[in-house]
Each structure stands twice: as structure tokens, then as C-alpha cells.
N, C-alpha and C positions, 0 to 999 in steps of 0.2 A: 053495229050491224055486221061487221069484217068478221069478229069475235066469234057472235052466233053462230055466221056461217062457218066459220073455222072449226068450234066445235061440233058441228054438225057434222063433217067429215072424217073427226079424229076419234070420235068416240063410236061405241057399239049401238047400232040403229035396228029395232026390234022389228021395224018395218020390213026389212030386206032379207033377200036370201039367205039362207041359215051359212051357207058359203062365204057371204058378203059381210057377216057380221063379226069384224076382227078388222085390227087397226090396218090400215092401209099397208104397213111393212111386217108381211107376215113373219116374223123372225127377221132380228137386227144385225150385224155382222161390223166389225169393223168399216168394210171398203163402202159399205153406204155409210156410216159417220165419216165415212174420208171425204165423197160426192159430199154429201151435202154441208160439210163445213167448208168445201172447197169454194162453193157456188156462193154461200154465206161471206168467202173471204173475200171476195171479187166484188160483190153486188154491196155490202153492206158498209160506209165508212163507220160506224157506229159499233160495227162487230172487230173492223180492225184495229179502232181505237183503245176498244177494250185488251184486246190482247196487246199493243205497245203499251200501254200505260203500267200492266200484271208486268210483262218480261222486262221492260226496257225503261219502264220511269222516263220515258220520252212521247213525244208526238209526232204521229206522223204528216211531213210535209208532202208527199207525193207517193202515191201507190205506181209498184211497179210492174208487180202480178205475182200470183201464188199457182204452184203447179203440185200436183198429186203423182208420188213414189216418183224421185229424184234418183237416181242413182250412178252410183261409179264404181272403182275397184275396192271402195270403205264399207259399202255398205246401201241399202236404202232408208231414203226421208222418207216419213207417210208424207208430210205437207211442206211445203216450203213457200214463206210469207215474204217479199223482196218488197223493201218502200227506203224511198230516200229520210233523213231525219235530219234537221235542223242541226250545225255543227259537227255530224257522226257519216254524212255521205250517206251511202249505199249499205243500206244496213238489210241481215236476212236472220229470221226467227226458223230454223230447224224446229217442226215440231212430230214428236211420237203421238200415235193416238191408240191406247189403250181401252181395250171394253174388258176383255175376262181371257186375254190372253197372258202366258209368263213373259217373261222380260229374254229377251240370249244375251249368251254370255258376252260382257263389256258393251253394252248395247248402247248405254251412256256415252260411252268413253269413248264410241266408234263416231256417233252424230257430233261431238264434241273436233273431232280427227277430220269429218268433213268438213267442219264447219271452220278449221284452221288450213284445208284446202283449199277452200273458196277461195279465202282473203289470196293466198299463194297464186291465186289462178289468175287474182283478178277480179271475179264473179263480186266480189263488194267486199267495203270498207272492216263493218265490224258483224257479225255475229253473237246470236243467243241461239239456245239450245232450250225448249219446251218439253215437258211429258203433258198433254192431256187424256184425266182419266176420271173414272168415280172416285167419290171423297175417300169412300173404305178401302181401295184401292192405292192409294198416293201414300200412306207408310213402307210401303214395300219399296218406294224409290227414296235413298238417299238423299235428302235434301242437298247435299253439295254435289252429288254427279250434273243435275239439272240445274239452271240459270232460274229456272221456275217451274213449279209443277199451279198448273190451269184444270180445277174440276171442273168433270161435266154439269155440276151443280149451277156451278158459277156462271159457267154461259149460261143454261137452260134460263138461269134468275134473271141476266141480263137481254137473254134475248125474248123473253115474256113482257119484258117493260116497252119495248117497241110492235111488241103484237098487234097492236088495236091500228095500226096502220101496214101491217106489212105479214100479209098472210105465210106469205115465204119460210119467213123467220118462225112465225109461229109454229107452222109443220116442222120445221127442226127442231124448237123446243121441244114438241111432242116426243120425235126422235129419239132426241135424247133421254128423254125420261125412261122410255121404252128400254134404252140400253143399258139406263142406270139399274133396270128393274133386273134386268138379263142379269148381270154383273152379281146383282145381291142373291137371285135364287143360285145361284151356278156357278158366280165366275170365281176369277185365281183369289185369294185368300190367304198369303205369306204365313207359315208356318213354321215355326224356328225349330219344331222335335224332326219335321220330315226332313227339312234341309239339313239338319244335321244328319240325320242317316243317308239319305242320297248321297252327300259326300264323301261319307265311308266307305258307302258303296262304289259309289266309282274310284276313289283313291284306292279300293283292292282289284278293284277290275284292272287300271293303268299300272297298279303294280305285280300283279301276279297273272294277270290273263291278258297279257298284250297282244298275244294272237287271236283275240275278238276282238281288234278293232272299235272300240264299243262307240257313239258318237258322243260327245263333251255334251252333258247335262249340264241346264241354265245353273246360276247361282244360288238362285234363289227359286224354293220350292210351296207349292202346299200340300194339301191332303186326297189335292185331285190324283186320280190314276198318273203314275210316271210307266210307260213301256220303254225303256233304258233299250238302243237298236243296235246290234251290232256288222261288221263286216259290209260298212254303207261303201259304195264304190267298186267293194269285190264283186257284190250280188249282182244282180239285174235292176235295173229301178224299179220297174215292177214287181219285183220280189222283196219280203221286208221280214230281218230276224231280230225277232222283238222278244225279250222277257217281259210277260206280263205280272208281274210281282201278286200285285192284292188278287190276283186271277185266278192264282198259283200254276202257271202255266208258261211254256214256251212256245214259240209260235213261227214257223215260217209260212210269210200268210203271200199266196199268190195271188196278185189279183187280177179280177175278172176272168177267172179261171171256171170252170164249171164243176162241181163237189165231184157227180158221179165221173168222167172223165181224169179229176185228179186220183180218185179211189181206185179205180180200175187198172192206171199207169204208175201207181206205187207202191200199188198191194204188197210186194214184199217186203216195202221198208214199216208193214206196218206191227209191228212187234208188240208183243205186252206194254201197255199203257203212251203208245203210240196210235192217233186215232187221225181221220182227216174228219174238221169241223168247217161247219159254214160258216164264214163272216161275212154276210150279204156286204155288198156285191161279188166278195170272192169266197175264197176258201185258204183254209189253212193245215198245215201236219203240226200236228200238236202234240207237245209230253208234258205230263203233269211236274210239278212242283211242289215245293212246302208253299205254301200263302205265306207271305211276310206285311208285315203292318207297319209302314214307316211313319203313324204318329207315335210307334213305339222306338225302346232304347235300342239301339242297331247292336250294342253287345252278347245280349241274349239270343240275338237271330245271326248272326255272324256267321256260325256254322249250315247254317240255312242257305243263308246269301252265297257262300262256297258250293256247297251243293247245288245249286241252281245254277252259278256261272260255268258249273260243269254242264250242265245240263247243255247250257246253249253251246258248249265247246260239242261236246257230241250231238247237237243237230245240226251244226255245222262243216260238221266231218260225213255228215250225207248230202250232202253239194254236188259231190261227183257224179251219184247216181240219181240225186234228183235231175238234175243238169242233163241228163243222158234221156231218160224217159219223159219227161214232161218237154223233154225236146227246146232248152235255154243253151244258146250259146255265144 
């Protein structure tokens, strides 16, 4: 009966408003898989045992609490799971939770750094470090940075075997399937031809255009748009100089700026193939570019890639008088 009605809510119901008919989580996101495995780690011994058994080849003798983005001067936990364990004390599982975001740079190494803090601090005995993410997903992590990589597979299967008494759980299954769906139309996708040219790219950027600042691009890439940003900290936060590469474009995008008030206050800077574009909610002064393809070889676009980082060298040599007119100080 639990089932039915659980179904009943999760699925699309032809009866209801044309509004109504869509899974309860209109669009998934991380920070609801973070709520709702959070609520799952607390309520469920069945969901925590699953996880020490995956990370830790142990059992949990005593739950102590799990808390959502943990942080200090290393970095943040999405989750953090505290239970005492038979012979091991106070033991805590560091875990990442991935849907279709890329990894930052040592992102591993850093949960890994808190998690040899704790012990330092006090905070408990021993530590594991988790990635959970979709199955197509978990190649792009190193099996030795992580203690253990946990698919969303794998909960969903285990939390479907306690459905028929615990509707809770079963709405997270749902969840999760939702974000494994997200993930396969859309999400990250590790690509060995892009990440090899993103790196080339920025290793000419740090070596020959240090005067853009450019921000350190993750390790590991795919075939999604990269906007490589540069002079983060010089600008305004609200202001961002981004090359958009497959765009073929450069972009200083203000936001929440209004098009015609930026148009009006820049007009001079707007030169042959200098345009101001809208990027809902803001706007941006934009110069063309070559388009560059990084599931292609970066040797043949090299001189492309040079070209461009000049480009953003001379859009950011109009700072001054953007600064002056749009009234940033």
C-alpha cells in the first residue's frame, strides 16, 4: 500500500494541472542530494550501515551525527558522517557528492588534509574519505585519491530494498535516479583530448601571459564549455573576464547591469567588432575570436589560442575607462 501511494506522488499524474505534472524536484542540484542524504544519514541505521560496511569494512557501534558543508581553512565537506566503531573509536567518513559538477584542483588531496586535521584536532580517532557520484561518473576519480568511490546506483538499489516500509527513503531513491538522469543527459564526462589541451592552454597562459592572472583550471576536463576567467580579485566580483573559447569570444560580462545603460556609457569603447551583448541577467562588451575546439589536437590551434589571450590582454587594458564610466570603484 506504502509503494502505491509512493508511486503515486513520484510519477507524472495525467489528472492534474498541466503545472503539476512533473516530478516533485523540478530540476535536481547537488545541495538537495546533500538535504536529502543528510536526513537519510541521521534517520536511517540501514543507510549508515551501508556506507561503513563500502568505506570502512566495519560496523557501526554508535551514531554520532552527520552534518552538511563542514568547513575550515582546507576546504569544504559536502557531508560529514561521525559514529564510534568497535576497536577504531571515533571514527568520521569525509564524503564529496557529485552529480555533473568537475572535481578542483586536489579536491582529493584537500578532504584527505582535513581529514588528517581532525585526527590533530581531536575531532576523532580515524578517518575515510568518500566520493559519491553516478556509476559513469566514478572513472574520472582515481581510485587511490578516494578510500572509496559509493554510486548513486548503489544507494538508489539499496535504498529501494527498504521502500515498502519507509516512504522517506523511497522519495530519495526517486531522487536520485532523477540526478543520475541529470548526469547522463548533461553532466561532466572526463575527456582525455580536452584535458590535454586545457592544459596547454593554461601552461601558455602561466607562462607567457602572467599579466592575466588567469584562475587555475580543474585537472581534469570534458567536452563541456570551459570560460578560462581572468584578473579574479583585480576586477569587481560582480564583474567577470572570461574567454569563451567554443563561443569564439571574449567577454567582460557585468552583471545585472542593464544592456541599454551599459551601451549608452561605453559607446566609445565600442570599436569595429566590439559590441555590448546581453547575457540575461546581465550584459557583457564583447570581441570576437577564432572558435577553438578542445576535443581537438591544441597544436594546430596554438596560434589561435595566442591570438585570443591577446585578445583578453586588450580587453583588459579597457578597465580604466570602463571603471570610470560605468562608475566601478
Amino acid at each position: 500500500m506504502l509503494l502505491v501511494a509512493m508511486a503515486h506522488t513520484m510519477t507524472l499524474n495525467d489528472e492534474l494541472p498541466k503545472a503539476l505534472q512533473r516530478p516533485p524536484l523540478d530540476g535536481i542540484e547537488e545541495r538537495e542530494v546533500d538535504l536529502l542524504l543528510l536526513l537519510e544519514l541521521h534517520t536511517s541505521p540501514t543507510f549508515r550501515e551501508l556506507v561503513f560496511q563500502q568505506v570502512t569494512q566495519c560496523s557501526e557501534r554508535k551514531f554520532v551525527g552527520a552534518w552538511r558543508s563542514v568547513s575550515n581553512h582546507l576546504g569544504e565537506t559536502d557531508l560529514l558522517l561521525l559514529s564510534e566503531v568497535e576497536g577504531k573509536g571515533r571514527v568520521a567518513i569525509l564524503i564529496e557528492d557529485k552529480i555533473d559538477a568537475s572535481f578542483q584542483r586536489e579536491q582529493a588531496k584537500r578532504y584527505r588534509q582535513r581529514g588528517q586535521q581532525g585526527v590533530a584536532d581531536g575531532m576523532w580517532d580515524f578517518f575515510y574519505t568518500c566520493l559519491f557520484c553516478p556509476m559513469k561518473y566514478a572513472p574520472v576519480a582515481d581510485a587511490t585519491t578516494w578510500d572509496c568511490v559509493l554510486t548513486l546506483e548503489q544507494i538508489a538499489t539499496h535504498i529501494r530494498a527498504t521502500a515498502d516500509t519507509d516512504l522517506k527513503s523511497a522519495f530519495l531513491a526517486s531522487a536520485l535516479q532523477q540526478a543520475i538522469r541529470k548526469f547522463e543527459v548533461g553532466g561532466f564526462v572526463s575527456d582525455r583530448a580536452a584535458t590535454a589541451f586545457w592544459q596547454e592552454y593554461q601552461r601558455i597562459c602561466f607562462m607567457d601571459y602572467k599579466d592575466l592572472s588567469m584562475t587555475p583550471l580543474p585537472p581534469v576536463q570534458s567536452r563541456n564549455a570551459v570560460w578560462p576567467r581572468s584578473s579574479v580579485g583585480l576586477l569587481p566580483s560582480e564583474v567577470r573576464l572570461e574567454h569563451k573559447a567554443e563561443r569564439g569570444c571574449v567577454d567582460i560580462t557585468f552583471q545585472r547591469r542593464p544592456l541599454e545603460d551599459v551601451k549608452a556609457k561605453l559607446w566609445s569603447l565600442l570599436q569595429p567588432g566590439i559590441t555590448v551583448e546581453r547575457t540575461r541577467p546581465s550584459c557583457a562588451l564583447r570581441r570576437s575570436a577564432t572558435t577553438l575546439r578542445s576535443g581537438d589536437l591544441f597544436a594546430p590551434q596554438e596560434r589561435s589560442v595566442r591570438e585570443a589571450l591577446n585578445t583578453v590582454r586588450m580587453m583588459l587594458s579597457l578597465w580604466p575607462q570602463i571603471r570610470e564610466a560605468l562608475g566601478y570603484w
